[in-house]
Backbone bond lengths (Angstrom), bond angles and torsions (degrees), N, CA, C in turn:
res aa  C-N    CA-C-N  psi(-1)  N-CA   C-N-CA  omega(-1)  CA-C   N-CA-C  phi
1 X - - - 1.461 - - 1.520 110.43 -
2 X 1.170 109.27 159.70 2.185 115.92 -178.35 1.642 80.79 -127.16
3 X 1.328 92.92 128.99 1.538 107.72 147.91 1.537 120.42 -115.39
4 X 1.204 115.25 119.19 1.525 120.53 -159.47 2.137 89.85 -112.24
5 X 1.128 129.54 0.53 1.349 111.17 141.74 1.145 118.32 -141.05
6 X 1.783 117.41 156.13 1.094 123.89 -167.58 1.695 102.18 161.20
7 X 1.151 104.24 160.00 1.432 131.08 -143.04 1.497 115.61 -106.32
8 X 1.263 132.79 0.09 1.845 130.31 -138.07 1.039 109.62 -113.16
9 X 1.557 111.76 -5.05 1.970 111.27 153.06 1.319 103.60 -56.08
10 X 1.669 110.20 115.10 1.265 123.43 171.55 1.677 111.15 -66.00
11 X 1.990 109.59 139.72 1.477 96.77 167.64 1.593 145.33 81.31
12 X 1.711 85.99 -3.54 1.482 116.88 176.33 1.665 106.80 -100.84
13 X 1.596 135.72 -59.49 0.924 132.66 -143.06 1.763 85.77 -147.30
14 X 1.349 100.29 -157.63 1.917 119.33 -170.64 1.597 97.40 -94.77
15 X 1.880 125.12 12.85 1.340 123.24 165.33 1.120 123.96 -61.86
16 X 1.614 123.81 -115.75 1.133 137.90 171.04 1.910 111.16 -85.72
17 X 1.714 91.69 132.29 1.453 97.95 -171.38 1.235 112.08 -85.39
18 X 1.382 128.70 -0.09 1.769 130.99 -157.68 1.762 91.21 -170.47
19 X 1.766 102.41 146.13 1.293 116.68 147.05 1.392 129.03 -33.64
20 X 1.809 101.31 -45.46 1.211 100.18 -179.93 1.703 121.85 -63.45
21 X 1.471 102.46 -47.35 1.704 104.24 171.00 1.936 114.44 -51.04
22 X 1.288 112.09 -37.68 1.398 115.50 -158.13 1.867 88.54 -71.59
23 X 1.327 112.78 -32.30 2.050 104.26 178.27 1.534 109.65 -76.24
24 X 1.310 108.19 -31.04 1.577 105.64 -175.91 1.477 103.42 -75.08
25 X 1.368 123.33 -36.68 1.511 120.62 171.16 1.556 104.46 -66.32
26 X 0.686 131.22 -43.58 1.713 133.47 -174.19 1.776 108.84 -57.43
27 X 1.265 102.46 -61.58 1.057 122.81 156.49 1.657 137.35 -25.95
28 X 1.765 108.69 -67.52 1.315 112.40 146.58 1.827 133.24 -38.52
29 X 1.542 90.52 -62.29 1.290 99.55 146.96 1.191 141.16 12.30
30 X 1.389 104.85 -84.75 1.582 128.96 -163.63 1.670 77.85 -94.03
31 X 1.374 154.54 -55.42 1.320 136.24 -173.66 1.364 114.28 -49.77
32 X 1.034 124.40 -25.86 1.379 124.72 157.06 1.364 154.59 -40.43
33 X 1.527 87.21 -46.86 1.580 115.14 172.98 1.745 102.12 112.46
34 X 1.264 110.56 7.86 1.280 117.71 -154.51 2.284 89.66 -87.72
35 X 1.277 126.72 110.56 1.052 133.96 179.53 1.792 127.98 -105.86
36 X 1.300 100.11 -5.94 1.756 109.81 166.88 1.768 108.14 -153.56
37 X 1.664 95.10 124.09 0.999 82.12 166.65 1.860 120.86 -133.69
38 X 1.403 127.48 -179.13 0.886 111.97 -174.26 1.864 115.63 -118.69
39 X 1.125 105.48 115.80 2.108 83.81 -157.45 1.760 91.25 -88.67
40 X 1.272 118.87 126.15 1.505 133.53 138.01 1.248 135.48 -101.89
41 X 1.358 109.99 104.53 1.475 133.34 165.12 1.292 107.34 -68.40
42 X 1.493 116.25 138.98 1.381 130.60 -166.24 1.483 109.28 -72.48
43 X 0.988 109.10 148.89 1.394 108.78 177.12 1.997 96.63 -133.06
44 X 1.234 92.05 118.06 1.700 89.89 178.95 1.592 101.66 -162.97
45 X 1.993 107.64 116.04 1.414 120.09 -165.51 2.147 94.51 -57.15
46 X 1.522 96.90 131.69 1.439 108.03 -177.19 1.417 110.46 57.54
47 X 0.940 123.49 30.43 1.272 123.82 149.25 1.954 132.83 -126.26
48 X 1.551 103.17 -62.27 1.026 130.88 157.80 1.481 124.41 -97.32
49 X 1.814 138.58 81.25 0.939 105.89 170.91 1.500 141.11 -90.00
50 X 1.286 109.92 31.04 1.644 115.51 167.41 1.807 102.75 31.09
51 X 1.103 97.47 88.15 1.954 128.08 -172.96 1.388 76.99 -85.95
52 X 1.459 103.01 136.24 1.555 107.29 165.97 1.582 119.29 -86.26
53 X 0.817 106.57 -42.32 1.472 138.13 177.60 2.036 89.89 -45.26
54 X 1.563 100.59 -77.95 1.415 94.13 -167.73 1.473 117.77 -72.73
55 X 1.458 106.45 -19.72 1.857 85.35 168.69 1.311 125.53 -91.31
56 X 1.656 119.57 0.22 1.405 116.26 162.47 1.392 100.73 -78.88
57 X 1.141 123.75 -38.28 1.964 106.02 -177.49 1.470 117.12 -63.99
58 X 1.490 100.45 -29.64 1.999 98.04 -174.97 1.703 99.93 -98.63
59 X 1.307 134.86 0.98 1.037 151.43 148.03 1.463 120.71 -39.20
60 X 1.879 96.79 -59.04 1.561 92.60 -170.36 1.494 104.99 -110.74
61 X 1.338 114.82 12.91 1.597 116.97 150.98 1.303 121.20 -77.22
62 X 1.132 100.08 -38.17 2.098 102.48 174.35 2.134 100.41 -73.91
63 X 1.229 94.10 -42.88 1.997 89.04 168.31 1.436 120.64 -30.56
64 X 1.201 113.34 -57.58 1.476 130.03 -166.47 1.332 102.84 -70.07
65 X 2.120 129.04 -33.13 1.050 96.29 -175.86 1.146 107.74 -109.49
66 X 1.715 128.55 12.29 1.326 114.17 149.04 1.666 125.20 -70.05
67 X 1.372 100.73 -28.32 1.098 92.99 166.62 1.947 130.51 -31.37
68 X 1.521 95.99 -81.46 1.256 117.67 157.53 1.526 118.45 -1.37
69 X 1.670 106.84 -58.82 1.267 111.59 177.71 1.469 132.00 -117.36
70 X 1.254 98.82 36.67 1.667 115.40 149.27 1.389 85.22 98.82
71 X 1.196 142.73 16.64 1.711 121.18 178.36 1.508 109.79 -125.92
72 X 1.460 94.39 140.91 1.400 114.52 177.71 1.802 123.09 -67.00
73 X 1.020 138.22 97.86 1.641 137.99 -139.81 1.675 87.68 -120.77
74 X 1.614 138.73 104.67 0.958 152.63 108.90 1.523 140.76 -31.07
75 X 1.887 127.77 121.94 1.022 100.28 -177.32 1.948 111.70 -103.14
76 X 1.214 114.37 144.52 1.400 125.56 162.31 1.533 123.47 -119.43
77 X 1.278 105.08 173.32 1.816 113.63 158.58 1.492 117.62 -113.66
78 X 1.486 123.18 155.76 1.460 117.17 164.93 1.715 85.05 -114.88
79 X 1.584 115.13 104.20 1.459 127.64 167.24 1.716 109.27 -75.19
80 X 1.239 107.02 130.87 1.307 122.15 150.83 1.109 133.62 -70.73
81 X 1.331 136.70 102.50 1.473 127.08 -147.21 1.585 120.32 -64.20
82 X 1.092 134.88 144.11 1.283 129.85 -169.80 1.475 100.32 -148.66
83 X 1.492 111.77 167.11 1.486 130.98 141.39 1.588 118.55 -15.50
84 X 1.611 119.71 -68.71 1.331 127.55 -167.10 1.356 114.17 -117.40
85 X 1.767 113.59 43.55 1.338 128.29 157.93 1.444 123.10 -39.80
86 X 1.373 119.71 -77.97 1.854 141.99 159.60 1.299 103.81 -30.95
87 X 1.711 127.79 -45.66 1.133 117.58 164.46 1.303 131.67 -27.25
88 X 1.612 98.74 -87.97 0.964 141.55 -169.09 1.672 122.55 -48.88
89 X 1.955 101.67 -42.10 1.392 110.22 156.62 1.610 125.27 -96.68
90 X 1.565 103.60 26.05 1.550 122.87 173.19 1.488 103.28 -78.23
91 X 1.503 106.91 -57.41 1.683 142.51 -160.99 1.207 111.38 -80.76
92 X 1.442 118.32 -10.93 1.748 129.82 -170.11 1.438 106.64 55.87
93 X 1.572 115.63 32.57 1.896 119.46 155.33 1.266 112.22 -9.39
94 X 1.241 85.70 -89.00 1.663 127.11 175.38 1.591 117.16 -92.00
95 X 0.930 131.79 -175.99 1.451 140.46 -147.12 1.722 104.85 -154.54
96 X 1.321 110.77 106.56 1.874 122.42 178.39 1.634 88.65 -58.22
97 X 1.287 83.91 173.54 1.541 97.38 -175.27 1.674 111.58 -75.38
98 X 1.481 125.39 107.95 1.101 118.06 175.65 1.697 128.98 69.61
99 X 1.606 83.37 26.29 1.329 109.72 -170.48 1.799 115.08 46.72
100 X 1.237 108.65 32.58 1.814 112.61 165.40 1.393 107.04 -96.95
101 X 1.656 105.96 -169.35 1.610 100.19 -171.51 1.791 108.02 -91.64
102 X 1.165 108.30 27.43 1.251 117.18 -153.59 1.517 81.88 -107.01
103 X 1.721 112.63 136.55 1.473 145.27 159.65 1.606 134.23 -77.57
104 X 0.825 130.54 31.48 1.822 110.62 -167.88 1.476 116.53 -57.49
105 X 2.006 103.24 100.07 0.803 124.51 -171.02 1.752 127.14 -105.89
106 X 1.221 130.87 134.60 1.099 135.06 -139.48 1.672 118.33 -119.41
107 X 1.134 137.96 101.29 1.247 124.23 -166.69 1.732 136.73 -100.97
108 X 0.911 176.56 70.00 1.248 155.03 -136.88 1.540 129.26 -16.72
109 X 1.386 104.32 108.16 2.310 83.44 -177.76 1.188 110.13 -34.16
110 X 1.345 148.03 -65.36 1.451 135.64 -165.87 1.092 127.12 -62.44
111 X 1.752 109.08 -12.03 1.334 97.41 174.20 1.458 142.09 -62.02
112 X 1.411 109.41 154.54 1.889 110.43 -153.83 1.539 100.70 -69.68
113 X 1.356 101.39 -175.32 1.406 111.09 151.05 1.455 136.85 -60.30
114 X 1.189 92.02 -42.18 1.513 101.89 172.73 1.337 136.87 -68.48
115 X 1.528 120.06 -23.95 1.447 135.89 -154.47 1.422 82.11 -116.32
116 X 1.788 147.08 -24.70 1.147 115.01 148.81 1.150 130.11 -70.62
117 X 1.420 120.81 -23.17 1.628 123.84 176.08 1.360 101.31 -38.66
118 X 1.702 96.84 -81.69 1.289 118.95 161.77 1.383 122.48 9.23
119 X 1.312 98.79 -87.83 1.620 103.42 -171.81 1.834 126.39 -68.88
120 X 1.617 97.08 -35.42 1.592 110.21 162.45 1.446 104.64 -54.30
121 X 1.580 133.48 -51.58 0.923 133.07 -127.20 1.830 77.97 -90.26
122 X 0.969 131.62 -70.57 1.497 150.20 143.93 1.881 105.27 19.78
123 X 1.654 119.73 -63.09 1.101 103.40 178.24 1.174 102.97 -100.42
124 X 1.211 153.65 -22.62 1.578 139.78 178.11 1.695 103.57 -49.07
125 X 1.058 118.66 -31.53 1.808 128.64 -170.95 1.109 91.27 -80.13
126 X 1.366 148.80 -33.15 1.459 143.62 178.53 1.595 111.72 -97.73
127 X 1.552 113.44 2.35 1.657 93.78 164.50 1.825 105.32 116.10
128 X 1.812 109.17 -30.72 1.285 113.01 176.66 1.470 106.32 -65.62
129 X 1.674 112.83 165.00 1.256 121.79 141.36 1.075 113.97 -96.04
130 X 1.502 121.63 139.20 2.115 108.36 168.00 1.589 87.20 -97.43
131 X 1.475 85.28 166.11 1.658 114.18 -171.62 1.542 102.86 -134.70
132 X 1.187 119.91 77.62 1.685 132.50 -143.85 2.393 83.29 -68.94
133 X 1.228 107.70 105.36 1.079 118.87 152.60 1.706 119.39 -32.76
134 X 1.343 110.44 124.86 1.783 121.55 168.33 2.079 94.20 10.20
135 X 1.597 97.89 91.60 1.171 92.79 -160.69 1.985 81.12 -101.43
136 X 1.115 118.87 -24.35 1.566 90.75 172.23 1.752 114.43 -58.10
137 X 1.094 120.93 -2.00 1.547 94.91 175.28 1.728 103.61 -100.44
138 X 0.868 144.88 77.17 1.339 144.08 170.77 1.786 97.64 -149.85
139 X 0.995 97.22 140.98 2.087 98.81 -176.19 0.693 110.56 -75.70
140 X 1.872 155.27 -28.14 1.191 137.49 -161.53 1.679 107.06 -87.96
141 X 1.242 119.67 -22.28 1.640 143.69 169.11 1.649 86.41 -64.40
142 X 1.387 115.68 -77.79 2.048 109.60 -161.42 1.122 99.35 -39.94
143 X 1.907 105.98 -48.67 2.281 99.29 -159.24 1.797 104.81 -65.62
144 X 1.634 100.81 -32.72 1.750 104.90 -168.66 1.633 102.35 -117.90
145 X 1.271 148.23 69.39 1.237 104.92 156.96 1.358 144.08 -28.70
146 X 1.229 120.86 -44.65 1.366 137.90 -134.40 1.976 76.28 -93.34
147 X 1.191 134.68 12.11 1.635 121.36 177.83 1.758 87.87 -90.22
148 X 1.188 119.01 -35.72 1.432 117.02 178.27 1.733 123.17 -29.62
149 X 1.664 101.20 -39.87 1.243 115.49 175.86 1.669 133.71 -41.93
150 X 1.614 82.95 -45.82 1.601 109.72 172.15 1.421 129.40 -58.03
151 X 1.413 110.23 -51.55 1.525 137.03 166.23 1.601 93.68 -50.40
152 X 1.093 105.71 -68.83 1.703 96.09 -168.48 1.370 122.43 -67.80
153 X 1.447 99.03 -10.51 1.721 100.58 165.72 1.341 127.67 -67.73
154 X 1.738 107.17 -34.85 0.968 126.39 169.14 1.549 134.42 -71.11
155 X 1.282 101.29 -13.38 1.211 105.77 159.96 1.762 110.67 133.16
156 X 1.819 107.44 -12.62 1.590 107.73 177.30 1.560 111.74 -63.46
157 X 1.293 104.64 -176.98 1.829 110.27 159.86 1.724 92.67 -134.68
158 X 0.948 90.78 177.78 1.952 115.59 -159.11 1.458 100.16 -129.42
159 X 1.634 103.24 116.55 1.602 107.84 166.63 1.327 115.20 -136.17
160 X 1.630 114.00 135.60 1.141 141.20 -163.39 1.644 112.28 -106.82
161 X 1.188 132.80 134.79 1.727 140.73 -171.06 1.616 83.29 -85.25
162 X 1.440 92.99 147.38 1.695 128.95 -179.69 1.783 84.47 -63.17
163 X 1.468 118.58 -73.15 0.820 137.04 175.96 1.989 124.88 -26.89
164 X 1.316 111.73 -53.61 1.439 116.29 178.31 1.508 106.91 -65.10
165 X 1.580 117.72 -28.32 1.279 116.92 -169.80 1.434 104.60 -79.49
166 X 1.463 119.42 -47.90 1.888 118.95 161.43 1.068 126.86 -42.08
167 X 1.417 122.91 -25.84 1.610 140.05 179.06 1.524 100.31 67.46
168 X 1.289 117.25 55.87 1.545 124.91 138.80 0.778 119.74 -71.38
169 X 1.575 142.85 -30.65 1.280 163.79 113.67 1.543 123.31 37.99
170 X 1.266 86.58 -74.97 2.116 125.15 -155.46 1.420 115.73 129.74
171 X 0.728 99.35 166.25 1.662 119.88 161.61 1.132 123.05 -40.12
172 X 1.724 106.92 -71.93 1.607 92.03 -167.55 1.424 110.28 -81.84
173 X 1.376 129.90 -22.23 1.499 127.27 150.42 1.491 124.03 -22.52
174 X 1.514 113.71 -55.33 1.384 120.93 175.19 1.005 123.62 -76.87
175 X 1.794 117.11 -16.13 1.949 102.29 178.09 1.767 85.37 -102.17
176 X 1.693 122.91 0.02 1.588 93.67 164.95 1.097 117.84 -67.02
177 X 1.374 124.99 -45.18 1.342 132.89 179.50 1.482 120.22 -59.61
178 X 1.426 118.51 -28.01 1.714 118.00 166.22 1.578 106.41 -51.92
179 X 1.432 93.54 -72.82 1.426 96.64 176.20 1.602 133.01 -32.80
180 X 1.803 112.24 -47.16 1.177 108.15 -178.98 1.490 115.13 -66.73
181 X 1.701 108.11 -39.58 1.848 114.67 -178.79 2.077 90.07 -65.31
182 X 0.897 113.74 -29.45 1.810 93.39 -165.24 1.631 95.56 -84.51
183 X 0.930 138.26 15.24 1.636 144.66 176.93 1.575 106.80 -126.34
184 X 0.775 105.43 -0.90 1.077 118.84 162.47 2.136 112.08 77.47
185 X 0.754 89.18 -5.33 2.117 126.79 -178.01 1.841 102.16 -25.17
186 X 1.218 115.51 -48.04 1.337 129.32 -152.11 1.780 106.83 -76.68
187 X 1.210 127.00 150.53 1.303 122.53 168.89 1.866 115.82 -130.35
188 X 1.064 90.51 -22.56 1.665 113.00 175.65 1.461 140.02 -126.69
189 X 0.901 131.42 127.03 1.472 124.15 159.59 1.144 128.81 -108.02
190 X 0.949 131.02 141.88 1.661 129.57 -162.73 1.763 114.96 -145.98
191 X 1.048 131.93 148.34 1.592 147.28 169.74 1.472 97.30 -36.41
192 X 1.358 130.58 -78.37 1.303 140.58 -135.57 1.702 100.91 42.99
193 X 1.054 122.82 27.17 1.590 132.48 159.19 1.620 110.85 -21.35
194 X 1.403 117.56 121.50 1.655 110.57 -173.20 1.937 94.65 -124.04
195 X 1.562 106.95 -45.55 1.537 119.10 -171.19 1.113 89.57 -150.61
196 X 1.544 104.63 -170.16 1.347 138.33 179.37 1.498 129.68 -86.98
197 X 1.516 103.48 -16.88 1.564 137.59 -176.83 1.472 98.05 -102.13
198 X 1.288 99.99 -137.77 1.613 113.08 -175.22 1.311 122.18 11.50
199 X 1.832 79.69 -80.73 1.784 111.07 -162.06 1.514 104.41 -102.63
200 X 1.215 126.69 59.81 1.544 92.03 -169.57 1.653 91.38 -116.36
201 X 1.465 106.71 176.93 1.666 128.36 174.03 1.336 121.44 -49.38
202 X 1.606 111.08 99.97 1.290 126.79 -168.51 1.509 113.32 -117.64
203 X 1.365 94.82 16.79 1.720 101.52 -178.35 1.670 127.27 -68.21
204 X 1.370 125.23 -10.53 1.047 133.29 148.49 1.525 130.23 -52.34
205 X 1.593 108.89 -59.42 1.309 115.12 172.39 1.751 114.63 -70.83
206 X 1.334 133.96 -29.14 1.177 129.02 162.21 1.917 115.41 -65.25
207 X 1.508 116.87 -27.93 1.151 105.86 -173.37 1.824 116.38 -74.38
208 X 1.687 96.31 -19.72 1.735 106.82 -165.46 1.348 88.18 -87.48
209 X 1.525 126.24 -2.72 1.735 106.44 179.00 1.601 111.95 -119.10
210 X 1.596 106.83 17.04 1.379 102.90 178.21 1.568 94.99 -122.25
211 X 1.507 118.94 6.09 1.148 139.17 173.47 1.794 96.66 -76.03
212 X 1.232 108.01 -59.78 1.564 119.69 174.73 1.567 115.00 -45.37
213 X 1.636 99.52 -45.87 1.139 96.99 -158.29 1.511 132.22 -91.74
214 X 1.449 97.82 -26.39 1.505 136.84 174.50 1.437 137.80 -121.78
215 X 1.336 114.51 6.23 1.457 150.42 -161.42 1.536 127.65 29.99
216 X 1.906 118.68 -176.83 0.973 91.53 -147.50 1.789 121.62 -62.94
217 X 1.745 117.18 -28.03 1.559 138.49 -167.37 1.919 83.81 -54.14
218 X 0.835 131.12 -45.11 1.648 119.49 178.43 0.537 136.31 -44.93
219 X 1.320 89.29 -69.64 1.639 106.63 166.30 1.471 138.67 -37.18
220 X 1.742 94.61 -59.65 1.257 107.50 164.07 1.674 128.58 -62.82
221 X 1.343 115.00 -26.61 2.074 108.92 138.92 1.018 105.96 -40.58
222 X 1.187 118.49 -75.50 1.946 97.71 -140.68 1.656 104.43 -94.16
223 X 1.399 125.94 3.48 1.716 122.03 154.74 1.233 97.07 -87.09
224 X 1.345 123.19 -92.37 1.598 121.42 -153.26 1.845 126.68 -77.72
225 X 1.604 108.69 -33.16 1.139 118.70 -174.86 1.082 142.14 -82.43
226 X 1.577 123.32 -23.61 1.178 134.42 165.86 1.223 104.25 -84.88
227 X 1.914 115.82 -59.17 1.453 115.24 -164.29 1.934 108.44 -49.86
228 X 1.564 108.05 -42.82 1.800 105.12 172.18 0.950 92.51 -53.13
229 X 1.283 168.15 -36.96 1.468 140.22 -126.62 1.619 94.31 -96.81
230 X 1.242 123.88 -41.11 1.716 135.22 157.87 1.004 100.81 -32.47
231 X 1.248 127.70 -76.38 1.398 135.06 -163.55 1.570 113.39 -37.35
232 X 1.850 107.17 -69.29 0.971 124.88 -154.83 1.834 93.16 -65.83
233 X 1.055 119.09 -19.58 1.815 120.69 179.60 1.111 99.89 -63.96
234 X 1.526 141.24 -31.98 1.314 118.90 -153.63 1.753 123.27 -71.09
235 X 1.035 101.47 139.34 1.619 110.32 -157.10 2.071 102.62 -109.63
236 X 1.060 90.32 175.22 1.763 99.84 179.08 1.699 112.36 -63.16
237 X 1.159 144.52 8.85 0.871 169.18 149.17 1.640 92.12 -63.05
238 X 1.288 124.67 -101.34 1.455 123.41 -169.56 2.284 98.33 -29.58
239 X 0.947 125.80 -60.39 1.364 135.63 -135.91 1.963 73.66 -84.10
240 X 1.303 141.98 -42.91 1.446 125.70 175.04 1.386 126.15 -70.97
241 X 1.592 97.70 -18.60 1.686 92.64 177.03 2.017 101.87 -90.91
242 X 1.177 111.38 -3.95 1.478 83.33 -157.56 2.054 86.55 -119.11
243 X 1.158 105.18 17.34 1.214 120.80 -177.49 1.966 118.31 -78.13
């Protein structure tokens, strides 16, 4: 499996609070079956400022000990959309996912219809893909799935938490996500991995029940096949910023 979000850069964001959590998450990890992953630290103006400096240093300390245990450790962001997005991934701010042209981009639940158009519409015109972040939790997705359609016409992909689909969530989180996998809407699944408690990497037990539910060729999209397909994009761009 690729998990292309998740949290276990220690010391950057509301993820992992210690080295020590970021090996035990790594760790779990690889018990999983889980063999590439992609770490995004939040990036959100006054909230998250994703220090470059400190998440390439705690970056390539957690490297070494995935290394160790057979997994491939990529760096990304989950951006909060803003004003000086295009900027920001003009200047190498922040860091695309795995250094491809691919975005995992993040929005406010209330945000409208429009200001996601907007902003999707915003980097596809400059060359990005967005990778619309745990898009069942945003309301205009719960009231409409079926607007999802559009985005992906346009050129985004759609990713859903291991987690919302188990209904650790809530409720209406979990019949958004029925709905989006029974429409077929979804392209990814991912950890959104924060700790070892709460939030942690449950992508095993969500994959053996969408295995049940949707079989195995599905499955294997939205664990291994699409999310590699990120991977396999990453270009010399990733290898200068993290250089």
């Amino acid at each position: 499996m690729v998990d292309i979000h998740c949290h276990l850069i220690y010391g950057v964001d509301d993820g992992a609070a210690s080295f020590d959590v970021s090996e035990t998450m790594l760790a779990d990890a690889a018990r999983q079956g889980i063999t590439d992953i992609i770490a995004t630290p939040h990036y959100r103006e006054g909230m998250f400022p994703y220090d470059v400096d400190t998440v390439l240093n705690n970056y390539y300390r957690v490297s070494e000990t995935a290394e160790r245990l057979g997994l491939r450790l990529f760096l990304g962001c989950e951006y909060h959309a803003d004003y000086d997005m295009l900027g920001n991934l003009r200047n190498k701010r922040v860091a695309t996912l795995a250094g491809s042209n691919y975005v995992l981009v993040e929005f406010s639940y209330t945000s409208s219809y429009i200001n996601v158009h907007n902003k999707i519409n915003e980097l596809i015109s400059e060359g990005y893909i967005p990778v619309i972040a745990h898009a069942e939790r945003y309301g205009i997705f719960q009231k409409d799935p079926g607007l999802l359609m559009q985005f992906r016409e346009m050129g985004a992909y759609v990713q859903l938490n291991a987690d919302s689909i188990l209904g650790t969530d809530g409720g209406t989180i979990r019949r958004t996500c029925k709905k989006i996998l029974k429409e077929d809407l979804a392209d990814i699944v991912a950890s959104d991995s924060h700790d070892m408690k709460e939030r942690r990497n449950r992508m095993y037990e969500c994959r053996k029940l969408l295995e049940k539910k949707l079989g195995n060729a599905n499955a294997n999209r939205l664990f291994e096949n699409v999310p590699r397909m990120i991977i396999r994009s990453a270009n010399e761009d990733y290898r200068r910023y993290s250089s």
